[in-house]
FITORTI-383871 format. One record per atom (N, C-alpha, C): residue number from 1; residue in one letter; x, y, z. Coordinates in steps of 0.001 Angstrom, whole numbers, padded with zeros to 6 digits. Example, Ala and Ser with C-alpha at 12.3 -4.5 7.8 and 13.67 -1.06 7.14 Angstrom:
<sites>
> num  residuo  px  py  pz
> 1  a  013190  -005690  007800
> 1  a  012300  -004500  007800
> 1  a  013200  -003300  007800
> 2  s  012850  -002250  007080
> 2  s  013670  -001060  007140
> 2  s  012900  000030  007870
</sites>
This chain:
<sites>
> num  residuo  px  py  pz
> 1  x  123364  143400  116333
> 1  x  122419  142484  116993
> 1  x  122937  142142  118376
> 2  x  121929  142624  119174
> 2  x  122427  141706  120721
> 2  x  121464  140568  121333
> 3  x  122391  139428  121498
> 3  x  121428  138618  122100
> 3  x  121146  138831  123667
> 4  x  120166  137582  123692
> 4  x  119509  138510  124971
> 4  x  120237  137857  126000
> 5  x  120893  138337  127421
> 5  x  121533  137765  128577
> 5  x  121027  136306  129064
> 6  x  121287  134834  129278
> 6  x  121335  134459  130259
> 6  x  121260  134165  131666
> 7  x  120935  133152  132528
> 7  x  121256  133395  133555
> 7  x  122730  132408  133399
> 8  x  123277  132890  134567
> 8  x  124879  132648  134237
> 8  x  125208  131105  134902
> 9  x  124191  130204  135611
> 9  x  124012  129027  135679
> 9  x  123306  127832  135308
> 10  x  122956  128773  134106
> 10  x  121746  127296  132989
> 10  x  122898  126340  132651
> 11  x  122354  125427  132362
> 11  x  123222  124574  130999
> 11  x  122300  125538  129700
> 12  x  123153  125935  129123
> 12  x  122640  126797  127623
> 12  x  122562  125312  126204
> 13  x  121431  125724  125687
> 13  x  121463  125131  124503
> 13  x  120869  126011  123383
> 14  x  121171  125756  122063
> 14  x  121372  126510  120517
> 14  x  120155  126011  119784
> 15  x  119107  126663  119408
> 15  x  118345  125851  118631
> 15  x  118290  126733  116874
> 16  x  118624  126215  116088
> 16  x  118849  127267  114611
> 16  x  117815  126313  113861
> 17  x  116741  127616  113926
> 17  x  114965  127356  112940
> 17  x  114119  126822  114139
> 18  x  114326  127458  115093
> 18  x  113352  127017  116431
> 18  x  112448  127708  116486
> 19  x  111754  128540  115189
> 19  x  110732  129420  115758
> 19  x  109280  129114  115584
> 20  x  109320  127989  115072
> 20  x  108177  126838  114417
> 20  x  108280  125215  113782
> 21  x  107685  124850  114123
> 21  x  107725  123277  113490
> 21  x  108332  122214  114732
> 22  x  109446  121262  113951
> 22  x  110181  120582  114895
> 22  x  110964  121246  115581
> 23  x  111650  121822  115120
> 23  x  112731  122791  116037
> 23  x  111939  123604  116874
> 24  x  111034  124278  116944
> 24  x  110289  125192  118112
> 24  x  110091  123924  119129
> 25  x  109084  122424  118296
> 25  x  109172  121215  119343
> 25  x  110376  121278  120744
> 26  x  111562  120715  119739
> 26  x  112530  120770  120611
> 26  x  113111  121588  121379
> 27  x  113133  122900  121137
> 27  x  113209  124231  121926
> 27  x  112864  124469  123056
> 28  x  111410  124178  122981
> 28  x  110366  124059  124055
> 28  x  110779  122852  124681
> 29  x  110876  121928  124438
> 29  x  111410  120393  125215
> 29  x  112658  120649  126347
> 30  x  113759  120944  125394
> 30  x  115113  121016  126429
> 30  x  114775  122625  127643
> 31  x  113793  123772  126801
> 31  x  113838  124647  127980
> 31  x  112585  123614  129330
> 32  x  111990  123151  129107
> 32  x  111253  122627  129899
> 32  x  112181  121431  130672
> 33  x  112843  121348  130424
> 33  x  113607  120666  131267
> 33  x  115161  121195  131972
> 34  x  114872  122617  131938
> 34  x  116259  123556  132537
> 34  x  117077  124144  132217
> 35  x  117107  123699  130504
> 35  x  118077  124051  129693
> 35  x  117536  125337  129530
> 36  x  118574  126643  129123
> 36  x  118564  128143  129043
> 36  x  118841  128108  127550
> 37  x  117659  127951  126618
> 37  x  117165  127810  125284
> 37  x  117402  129290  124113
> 38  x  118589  129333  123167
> 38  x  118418  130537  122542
> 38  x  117741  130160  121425
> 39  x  117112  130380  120672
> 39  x  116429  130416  119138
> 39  x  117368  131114  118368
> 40  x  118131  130997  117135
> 40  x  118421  131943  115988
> 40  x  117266  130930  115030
> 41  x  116564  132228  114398
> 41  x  115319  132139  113086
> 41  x  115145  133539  112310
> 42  x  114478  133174  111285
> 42  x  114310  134858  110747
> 42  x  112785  135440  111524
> 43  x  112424  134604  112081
> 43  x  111102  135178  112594
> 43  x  111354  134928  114017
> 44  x  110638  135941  115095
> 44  x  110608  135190  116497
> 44  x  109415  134168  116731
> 45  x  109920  133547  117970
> 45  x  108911  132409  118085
> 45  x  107527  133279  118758
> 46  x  106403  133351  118603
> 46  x  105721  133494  118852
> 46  x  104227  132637  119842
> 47  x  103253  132756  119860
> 47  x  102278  131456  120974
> 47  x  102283  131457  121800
> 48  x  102157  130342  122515
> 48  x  101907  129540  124131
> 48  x  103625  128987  124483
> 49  x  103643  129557  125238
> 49  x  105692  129134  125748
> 49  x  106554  129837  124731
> 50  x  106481  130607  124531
> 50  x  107106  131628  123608
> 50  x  108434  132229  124846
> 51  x  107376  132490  125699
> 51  x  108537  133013  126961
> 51  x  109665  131973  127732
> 52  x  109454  130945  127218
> 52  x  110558  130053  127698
> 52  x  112052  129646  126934
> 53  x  112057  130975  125841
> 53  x  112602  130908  124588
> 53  x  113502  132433  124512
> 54  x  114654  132546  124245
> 54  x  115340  133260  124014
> 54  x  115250  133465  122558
> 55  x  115759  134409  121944
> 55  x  115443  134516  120217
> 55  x  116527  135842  119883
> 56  x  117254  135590  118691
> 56  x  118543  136650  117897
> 56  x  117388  136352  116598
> 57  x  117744  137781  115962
> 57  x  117219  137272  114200
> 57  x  118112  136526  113790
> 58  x  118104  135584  112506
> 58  x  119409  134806  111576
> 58  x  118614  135115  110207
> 59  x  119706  134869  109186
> 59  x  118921  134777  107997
> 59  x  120131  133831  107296
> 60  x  119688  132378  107197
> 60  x  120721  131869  106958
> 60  x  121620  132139  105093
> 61  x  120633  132932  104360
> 61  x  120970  133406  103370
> 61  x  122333  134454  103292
> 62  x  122420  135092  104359
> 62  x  123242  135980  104447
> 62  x  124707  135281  105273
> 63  x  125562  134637  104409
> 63  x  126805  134235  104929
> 63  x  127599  134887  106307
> 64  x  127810  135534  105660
> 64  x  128311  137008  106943
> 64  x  128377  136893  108464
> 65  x  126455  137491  108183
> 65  x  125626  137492  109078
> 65  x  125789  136226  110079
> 66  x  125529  135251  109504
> 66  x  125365  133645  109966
> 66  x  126821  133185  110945
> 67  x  127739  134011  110153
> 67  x  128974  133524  110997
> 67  x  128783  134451  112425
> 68  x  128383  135481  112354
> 68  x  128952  136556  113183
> 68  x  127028  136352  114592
> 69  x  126540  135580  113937
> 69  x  124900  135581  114810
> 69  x  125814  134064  115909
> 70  x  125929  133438  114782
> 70  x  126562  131763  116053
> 70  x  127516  132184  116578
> 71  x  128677  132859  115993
> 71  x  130089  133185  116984
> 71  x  129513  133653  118520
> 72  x  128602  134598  118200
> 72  x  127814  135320  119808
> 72  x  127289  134461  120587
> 73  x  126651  133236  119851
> 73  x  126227  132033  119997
> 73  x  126462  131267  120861
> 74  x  127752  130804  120228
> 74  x  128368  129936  121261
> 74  x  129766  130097  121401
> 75  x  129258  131668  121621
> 75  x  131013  132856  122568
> 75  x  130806  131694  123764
> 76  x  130238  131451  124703
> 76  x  130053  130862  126221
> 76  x  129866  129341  126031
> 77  x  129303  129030  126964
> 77  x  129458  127306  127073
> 77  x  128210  126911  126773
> 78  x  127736  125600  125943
> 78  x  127014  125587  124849
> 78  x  126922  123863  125062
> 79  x  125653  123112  126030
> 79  x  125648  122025  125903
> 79  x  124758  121481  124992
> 80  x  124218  121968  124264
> 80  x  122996  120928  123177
> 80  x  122890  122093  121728
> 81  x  123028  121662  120873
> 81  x  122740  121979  119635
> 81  x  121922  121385  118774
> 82  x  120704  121992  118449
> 82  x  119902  121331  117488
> 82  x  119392  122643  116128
> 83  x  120267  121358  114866
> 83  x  119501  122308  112934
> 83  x  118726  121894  112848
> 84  x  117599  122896  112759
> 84  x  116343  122394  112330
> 84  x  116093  123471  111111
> 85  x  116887  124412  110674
> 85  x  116457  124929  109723
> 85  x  116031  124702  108637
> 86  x  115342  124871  107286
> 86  x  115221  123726  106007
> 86  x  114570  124542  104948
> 87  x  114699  124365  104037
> 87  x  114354  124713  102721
> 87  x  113531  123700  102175
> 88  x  112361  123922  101655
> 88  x  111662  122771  100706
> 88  x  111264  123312  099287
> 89  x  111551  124618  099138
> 89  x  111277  124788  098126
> 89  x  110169  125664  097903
> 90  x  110100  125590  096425
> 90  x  108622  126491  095994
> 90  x  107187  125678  096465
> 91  x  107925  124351  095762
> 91  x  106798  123341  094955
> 91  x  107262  122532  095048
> 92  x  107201  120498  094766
> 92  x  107248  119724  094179
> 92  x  107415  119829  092398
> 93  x  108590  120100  091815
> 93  x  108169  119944  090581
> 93  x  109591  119372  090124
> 94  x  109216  118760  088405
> 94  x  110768  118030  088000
> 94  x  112037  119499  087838
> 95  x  113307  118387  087892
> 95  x  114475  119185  087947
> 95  x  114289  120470  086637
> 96  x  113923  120025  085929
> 96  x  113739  121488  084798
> 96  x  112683  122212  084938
> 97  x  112049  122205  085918
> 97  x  111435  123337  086271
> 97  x  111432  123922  087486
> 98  x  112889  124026  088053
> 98  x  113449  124336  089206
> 98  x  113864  125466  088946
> 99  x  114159  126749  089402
> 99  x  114665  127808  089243
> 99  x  116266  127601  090041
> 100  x  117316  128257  089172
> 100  x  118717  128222  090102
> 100  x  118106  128980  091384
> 101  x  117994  129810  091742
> 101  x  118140  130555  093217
> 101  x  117300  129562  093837
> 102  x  116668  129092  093819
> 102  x  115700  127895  094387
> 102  x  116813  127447  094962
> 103  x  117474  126390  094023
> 103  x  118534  125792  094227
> 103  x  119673  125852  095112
> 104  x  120133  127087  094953
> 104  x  121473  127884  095845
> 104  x  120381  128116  097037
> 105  x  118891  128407  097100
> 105  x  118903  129198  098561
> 105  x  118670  127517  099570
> 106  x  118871  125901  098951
> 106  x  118402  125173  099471
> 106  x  119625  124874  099980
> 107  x  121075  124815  099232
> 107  x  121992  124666  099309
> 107  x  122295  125360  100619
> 108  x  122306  126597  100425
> 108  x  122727  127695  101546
> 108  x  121884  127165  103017
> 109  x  120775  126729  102951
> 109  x  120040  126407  104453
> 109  x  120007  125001  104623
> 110  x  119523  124047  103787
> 110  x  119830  122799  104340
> 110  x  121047  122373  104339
> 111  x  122211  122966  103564
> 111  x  123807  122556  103930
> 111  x  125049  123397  104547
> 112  x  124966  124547  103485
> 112  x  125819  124965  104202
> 112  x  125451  125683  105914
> 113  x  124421  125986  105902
> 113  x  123937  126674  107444
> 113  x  124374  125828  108095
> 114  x  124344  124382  107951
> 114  x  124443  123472  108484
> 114  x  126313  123033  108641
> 115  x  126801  123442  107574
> 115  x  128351  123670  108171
> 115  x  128365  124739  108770
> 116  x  128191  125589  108996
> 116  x  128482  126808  109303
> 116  x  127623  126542  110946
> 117  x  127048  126327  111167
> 117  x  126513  125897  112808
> 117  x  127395  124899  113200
> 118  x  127863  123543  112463
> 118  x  128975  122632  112964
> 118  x  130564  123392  113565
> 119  x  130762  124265  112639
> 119  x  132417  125013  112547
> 119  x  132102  125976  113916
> 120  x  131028  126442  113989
> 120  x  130948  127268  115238
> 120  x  130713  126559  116542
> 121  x  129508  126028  116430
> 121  x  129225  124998  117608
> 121  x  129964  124196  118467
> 122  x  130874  123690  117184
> 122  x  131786  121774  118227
> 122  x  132480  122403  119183
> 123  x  133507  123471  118891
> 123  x  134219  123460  120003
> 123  x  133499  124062  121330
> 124  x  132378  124538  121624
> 124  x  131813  124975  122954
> 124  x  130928  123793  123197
> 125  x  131039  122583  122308
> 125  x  130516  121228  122935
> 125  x  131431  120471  123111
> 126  x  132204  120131  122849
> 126  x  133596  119457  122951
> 126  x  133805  120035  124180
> 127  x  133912  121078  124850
> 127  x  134136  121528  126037
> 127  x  133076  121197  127179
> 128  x  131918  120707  126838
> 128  x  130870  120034  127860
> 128  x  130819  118905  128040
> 129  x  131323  118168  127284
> 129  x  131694  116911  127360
> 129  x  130594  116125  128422
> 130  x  129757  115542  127875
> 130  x  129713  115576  126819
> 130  x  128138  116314  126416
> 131  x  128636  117369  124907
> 131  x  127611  117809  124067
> 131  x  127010  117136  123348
> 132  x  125424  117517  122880
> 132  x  125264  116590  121806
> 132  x  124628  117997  120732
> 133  x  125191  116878  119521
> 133  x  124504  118359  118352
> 133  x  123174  117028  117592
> 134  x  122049  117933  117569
> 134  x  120787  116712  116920
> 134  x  120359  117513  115916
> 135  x  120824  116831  114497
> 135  x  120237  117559  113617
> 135  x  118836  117023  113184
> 136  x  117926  117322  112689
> 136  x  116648  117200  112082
> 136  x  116832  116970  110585
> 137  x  116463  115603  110318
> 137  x  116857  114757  108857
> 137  x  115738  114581  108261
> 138  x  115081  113853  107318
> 138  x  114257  113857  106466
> 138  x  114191  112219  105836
> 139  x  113312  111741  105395
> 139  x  113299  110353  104862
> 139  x  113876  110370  103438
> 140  x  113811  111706  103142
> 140  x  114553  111676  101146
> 140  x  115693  111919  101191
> 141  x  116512  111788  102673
> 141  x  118104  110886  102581
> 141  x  117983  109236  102046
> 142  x  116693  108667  102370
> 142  x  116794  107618  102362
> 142  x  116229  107085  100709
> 143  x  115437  107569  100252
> 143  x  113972  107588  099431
> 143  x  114369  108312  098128
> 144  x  115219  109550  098325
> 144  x  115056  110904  097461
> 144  x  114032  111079  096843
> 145  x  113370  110725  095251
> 145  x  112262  110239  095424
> 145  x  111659  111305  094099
> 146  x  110871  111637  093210
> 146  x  110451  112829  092192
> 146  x  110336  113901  092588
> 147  x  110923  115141  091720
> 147  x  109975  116279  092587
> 147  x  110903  116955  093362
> 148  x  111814  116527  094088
> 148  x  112087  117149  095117
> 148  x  113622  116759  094721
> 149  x  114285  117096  094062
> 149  x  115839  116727  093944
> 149  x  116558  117940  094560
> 150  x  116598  119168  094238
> 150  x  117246  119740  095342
> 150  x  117420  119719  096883
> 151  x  116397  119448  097332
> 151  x  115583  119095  098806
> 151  x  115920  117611  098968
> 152  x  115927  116471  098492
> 152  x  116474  115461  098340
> 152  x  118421  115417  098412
> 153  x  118716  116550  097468
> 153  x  120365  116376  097211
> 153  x  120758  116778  098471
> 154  x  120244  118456  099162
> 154  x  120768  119082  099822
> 154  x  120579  118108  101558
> 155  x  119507  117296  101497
> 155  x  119262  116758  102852
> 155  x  120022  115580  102910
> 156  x  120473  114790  102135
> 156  x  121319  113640  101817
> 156  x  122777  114126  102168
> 157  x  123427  115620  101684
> 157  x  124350  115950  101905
> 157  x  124687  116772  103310
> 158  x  123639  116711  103915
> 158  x  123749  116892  105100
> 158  x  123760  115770  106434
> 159  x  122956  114867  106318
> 159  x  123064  113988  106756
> 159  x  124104  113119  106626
> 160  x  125231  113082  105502
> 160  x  126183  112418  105314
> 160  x  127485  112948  106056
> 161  x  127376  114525  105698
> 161  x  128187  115507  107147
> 161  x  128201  115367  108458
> 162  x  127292  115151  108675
> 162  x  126562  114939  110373
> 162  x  127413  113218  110402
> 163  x  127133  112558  109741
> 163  x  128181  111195  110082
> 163  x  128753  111130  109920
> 164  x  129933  112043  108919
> 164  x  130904  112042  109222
> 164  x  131865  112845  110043
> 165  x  131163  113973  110753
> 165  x  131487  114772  111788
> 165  x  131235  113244  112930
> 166  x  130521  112442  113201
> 166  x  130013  111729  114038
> 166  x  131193  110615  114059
> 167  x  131581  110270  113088
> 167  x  132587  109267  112957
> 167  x  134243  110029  113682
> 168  x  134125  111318  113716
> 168  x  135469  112082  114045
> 168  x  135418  112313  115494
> 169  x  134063  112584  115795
> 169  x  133805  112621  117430
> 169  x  133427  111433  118050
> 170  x  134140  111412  119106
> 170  x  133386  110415  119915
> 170  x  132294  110589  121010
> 171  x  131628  109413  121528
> 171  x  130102  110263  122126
> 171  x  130853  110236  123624
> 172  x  132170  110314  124148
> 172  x  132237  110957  125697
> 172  x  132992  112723  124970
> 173  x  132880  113016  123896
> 173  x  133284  114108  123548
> 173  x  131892  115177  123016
> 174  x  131283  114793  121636
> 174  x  129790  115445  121099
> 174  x  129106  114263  120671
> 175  x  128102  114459  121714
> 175  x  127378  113189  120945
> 175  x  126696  113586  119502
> 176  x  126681  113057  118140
> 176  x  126010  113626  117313
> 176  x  124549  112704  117028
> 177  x  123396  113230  116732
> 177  x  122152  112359  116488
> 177  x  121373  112798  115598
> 178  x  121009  112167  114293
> 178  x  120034  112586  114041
> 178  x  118335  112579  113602
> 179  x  117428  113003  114312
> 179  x  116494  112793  113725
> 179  x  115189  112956  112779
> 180  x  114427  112156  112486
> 180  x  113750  112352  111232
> 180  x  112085  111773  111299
> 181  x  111162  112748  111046
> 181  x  109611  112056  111333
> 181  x  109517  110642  110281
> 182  x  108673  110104  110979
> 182  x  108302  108530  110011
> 182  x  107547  109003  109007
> 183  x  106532  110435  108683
> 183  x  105377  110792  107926
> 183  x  105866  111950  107862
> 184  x  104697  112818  107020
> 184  x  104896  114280  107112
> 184  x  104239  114836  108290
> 185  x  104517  115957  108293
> 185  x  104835  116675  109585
> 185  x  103631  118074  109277
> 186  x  102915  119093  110017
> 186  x  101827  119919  109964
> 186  x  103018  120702  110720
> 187  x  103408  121304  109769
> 187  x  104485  122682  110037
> 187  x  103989  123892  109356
> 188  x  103913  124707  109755
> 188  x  104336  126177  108615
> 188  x  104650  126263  107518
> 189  x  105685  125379  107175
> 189  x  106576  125539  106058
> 189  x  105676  124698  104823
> 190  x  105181  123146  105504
> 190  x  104668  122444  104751
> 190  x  103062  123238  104147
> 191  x  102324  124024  105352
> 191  x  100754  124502  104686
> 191  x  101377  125820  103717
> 192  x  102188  126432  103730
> 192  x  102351  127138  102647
> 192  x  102637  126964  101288
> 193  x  102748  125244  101602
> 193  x  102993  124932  100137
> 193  x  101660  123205  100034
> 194  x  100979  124065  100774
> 194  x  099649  122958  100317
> 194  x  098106  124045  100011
> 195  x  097292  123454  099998
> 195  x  095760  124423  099664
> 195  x  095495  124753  100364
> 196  x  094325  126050  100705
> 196  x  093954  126213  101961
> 196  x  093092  125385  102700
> 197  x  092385  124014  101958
> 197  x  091739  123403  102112
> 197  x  092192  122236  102475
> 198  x  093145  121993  102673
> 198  x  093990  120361  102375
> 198  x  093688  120169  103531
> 199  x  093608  118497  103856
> 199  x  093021  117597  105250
> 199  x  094561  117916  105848
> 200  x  094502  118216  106562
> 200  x  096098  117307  107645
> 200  x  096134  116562  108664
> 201  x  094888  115365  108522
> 201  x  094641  114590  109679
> 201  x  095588  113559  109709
> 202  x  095735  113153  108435
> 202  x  096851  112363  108767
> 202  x  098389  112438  109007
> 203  x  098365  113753  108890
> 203  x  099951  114335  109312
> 203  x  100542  114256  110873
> 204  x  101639  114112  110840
> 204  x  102186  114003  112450
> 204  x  102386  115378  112722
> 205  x  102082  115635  114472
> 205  x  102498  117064  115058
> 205  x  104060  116983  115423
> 206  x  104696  118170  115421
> 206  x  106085  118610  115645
> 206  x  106140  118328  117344
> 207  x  105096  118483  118012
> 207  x  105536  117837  119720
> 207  x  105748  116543  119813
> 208  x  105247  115572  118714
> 208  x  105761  114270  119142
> 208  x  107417  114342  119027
> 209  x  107880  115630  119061
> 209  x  109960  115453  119157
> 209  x  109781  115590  120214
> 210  x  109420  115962  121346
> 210  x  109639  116374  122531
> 210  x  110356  115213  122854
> 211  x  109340  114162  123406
> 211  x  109419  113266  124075
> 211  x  111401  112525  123848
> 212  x  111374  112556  122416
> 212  x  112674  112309  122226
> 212  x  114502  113261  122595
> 213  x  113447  114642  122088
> 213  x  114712  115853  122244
> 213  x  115095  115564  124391
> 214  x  113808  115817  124865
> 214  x  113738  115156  126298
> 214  x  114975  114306  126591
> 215  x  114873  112981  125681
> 215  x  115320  112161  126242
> 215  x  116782  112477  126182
> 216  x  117637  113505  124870
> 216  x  118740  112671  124614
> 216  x  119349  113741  125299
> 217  x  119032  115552  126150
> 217  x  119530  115677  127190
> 217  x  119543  115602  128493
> 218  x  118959  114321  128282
> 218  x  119051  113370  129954
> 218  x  120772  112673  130513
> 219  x  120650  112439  131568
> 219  x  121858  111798  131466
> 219  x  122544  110675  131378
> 220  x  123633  110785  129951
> 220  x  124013  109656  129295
> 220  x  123072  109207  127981
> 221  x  121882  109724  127992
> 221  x  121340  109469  127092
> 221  x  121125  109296  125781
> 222  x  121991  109944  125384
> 222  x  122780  109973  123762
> 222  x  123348  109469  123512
> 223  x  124598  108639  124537
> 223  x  125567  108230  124049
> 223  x  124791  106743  123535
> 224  x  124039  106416  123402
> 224  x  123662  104902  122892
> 224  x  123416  105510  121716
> 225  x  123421  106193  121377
> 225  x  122795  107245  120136
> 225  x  123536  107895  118896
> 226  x  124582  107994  119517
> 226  x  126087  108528  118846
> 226  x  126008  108132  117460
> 227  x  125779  108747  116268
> 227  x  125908  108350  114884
> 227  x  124829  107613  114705
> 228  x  123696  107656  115381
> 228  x  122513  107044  114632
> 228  x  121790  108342  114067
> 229  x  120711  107288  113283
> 229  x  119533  108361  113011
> 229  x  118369  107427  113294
> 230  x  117698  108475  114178
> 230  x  116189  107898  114812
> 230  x  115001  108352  114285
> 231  x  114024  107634  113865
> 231  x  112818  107574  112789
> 231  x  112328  107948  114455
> 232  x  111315  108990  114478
> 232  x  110022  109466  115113
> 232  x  108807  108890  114447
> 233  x  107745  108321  115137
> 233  x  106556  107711  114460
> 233  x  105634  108810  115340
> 234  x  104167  108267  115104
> 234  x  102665  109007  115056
> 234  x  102379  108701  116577
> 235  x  103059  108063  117372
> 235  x  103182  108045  118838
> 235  x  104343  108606  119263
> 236  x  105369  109278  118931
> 236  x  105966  109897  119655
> 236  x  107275  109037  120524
> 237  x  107346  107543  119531
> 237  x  108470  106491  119891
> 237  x  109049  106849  118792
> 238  x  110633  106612  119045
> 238  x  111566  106269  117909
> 238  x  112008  104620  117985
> 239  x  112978  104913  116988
> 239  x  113715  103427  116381
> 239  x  114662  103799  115300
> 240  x  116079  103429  115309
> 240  x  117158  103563  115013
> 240  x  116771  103442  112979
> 241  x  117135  104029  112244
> 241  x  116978  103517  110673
> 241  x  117316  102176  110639
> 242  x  118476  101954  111016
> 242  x  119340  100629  111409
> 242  x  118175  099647  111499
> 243  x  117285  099506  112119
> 243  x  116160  098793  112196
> 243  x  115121  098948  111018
> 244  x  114940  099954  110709
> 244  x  113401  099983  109751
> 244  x  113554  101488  108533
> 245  x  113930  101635  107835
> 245  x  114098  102334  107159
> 245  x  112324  103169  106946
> 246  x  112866  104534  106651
> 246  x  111685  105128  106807
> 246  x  110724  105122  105590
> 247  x  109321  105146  105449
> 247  x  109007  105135  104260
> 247  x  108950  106290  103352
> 248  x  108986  106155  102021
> 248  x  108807  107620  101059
> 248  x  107693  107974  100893
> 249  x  107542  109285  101217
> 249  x  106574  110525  101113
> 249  x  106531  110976  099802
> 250  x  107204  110176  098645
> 250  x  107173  110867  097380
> 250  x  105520  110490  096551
> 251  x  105248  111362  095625
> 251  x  104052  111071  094927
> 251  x  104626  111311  093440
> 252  x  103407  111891  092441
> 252  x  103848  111727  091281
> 252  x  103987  113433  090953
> 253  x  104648  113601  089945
> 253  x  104607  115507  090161
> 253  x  104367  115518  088722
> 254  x  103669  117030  088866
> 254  x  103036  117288  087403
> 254  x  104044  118104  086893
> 255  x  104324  118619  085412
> 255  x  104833  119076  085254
> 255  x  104127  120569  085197
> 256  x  104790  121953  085152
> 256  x  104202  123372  085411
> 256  x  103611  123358  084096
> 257  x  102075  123731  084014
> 257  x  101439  124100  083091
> 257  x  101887  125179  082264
> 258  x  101680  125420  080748
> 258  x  102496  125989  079769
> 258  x  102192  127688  080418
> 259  x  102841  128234  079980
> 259  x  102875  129587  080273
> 259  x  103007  129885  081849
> 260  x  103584  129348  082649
> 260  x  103572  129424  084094
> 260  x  104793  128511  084254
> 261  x  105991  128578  083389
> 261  x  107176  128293  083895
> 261  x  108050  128931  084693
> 262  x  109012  128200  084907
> 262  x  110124  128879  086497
> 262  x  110437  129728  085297
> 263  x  111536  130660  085390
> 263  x  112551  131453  084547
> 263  x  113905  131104  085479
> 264  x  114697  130350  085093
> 264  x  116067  130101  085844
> 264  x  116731  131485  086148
> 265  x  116861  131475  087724
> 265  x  117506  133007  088172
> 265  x  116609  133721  088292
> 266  x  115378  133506  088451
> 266  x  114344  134512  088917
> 266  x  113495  133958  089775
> 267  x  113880  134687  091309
> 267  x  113103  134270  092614
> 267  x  111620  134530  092264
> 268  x  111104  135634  091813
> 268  x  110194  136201  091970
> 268  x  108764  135895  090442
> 269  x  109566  134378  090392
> 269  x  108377  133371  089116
> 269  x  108686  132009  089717
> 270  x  108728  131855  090448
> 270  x  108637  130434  091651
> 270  x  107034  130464  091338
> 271  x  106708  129095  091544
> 271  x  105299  128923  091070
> 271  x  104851  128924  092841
> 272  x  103052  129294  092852
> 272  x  103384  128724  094311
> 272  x  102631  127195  094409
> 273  x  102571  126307  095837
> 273  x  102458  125656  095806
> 273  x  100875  125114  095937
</sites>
């Protein structure tokens, strides 16, 4: 894999799962403001500002791979890092009708990808001094909530990493931040696991990150920020958790109708959603 050249006087920033949703948001945000934007995703970004976007394949499933896609990554100097990658799953359904690989592939993208971008990343931000790394969090750190316990475990255990990487750095060194929509979000990820019919009027768009990703590589702008996590609302303002804890998105989950169970260890009887 070769990524694609640079110009050799951007400030460079890392976006991992930028090829849709919040992370494409933010992608598009910091290149619109100068930053020399790479994407690692398994898909390229595609649309309107597609060209303001650099793009490597990743597949954060493949360990290996993952080390050897970020090392290229952030071989050079590397001021903003944002995970937006994520796993949600098949479905909403209870813990016994979860399939293991479900499980391990949530593990593998909402956590470990997420070490594995930290171990590569800090030190070419630590050297910009100051970097900031902004991961993309979820309210079922806060909530966890039915239904969603892997996706719940794995986002809780990420967010607890991120503060305590945050507690080890200081913000004139990486600033760390992370944030999280107040509602659900009209992503990709989410209509593949809704009807083809489902309303999404009341869902929030992935550009209301802009306004924020904007802000925190401005200058100095993070450092008020350092070890928080900032709730995004349906206008496109944040506010620290510290202030208002976010509300739960959980509902009630059915259990899988008889003869249409997971088979534990088999990707390929995931119910769909």
């Amino acid at each position: 894999m070769t990524v694609p050249q640079q110009p050799p006087a951007a400030r460079r920033a890392l976006v991992v799962g930028g090829s849709t949703g919040i992370g494409r948001a933010v992608a598009e945000a910091w290149a619109r403001t100068g930053l020399d934007v790479l994407v690692l995703s398994r898909t390229r970004p595609g649309g309107d500002d597609a060209e303001l976007l650099r793009w490597a394949p990743l597949d954060l499933t493949d360990a290996d791979a993952t080390r050897t896609a970020l090392a290229r990554a952030a071989a050079g100097p590397l001021d903003a890092v944002c995970y937006s990658a994520v796993s949600y799953g098949a479905r909403r359904a209870p813990f016994g009708d979860v399939a293991e690989d479900e499980w391990r592939r949530q593990v593998e993208v909402n956590l470990h990808g997420l070490w594995l971008t930290l171990a590569a990343t800090l030190p070419a931000l630590r050297r910009a001094r100051p970097g900031l790394f902004l991961g993309i969090s979820s309210e079922v750190v806060y909530n966890a909530g039915p239904g969603r316990s892997g996706y719940a475990a794995t986002k809780a255990a990420g967010s607890a990493l991120l503060d305590s990487v945050a507690q080890e750095e200081g913000p004139d060194g990486v600033r760390v931040v992370q944030a999280l929509p107040a509602g659900m979000v009209d992503t990709p990820g989410i209509r593949r696991r809704r009807p083809e019919d489902f309303d999404y009027g009341a869902y929030m768009r992935p550009e209301l990150f802009a306004p924020l990703a904007h802000a925190l590589v401005g200058a100095g702008a993070a450092a008020g920020h350092h070890g928080d996590s900032l709730v995004v609302d349906e206008h496109g303002q944040w506010h620290s958790v510290r202030e208002a804890r976010p509300v739960s998105q959980s509902r009630e989950v059915r259990p899988v109708p008889r003869g249409r169970e997971v088979r534990r260890g088999s990707e390929s009887s995931e119910v769909p959603a």
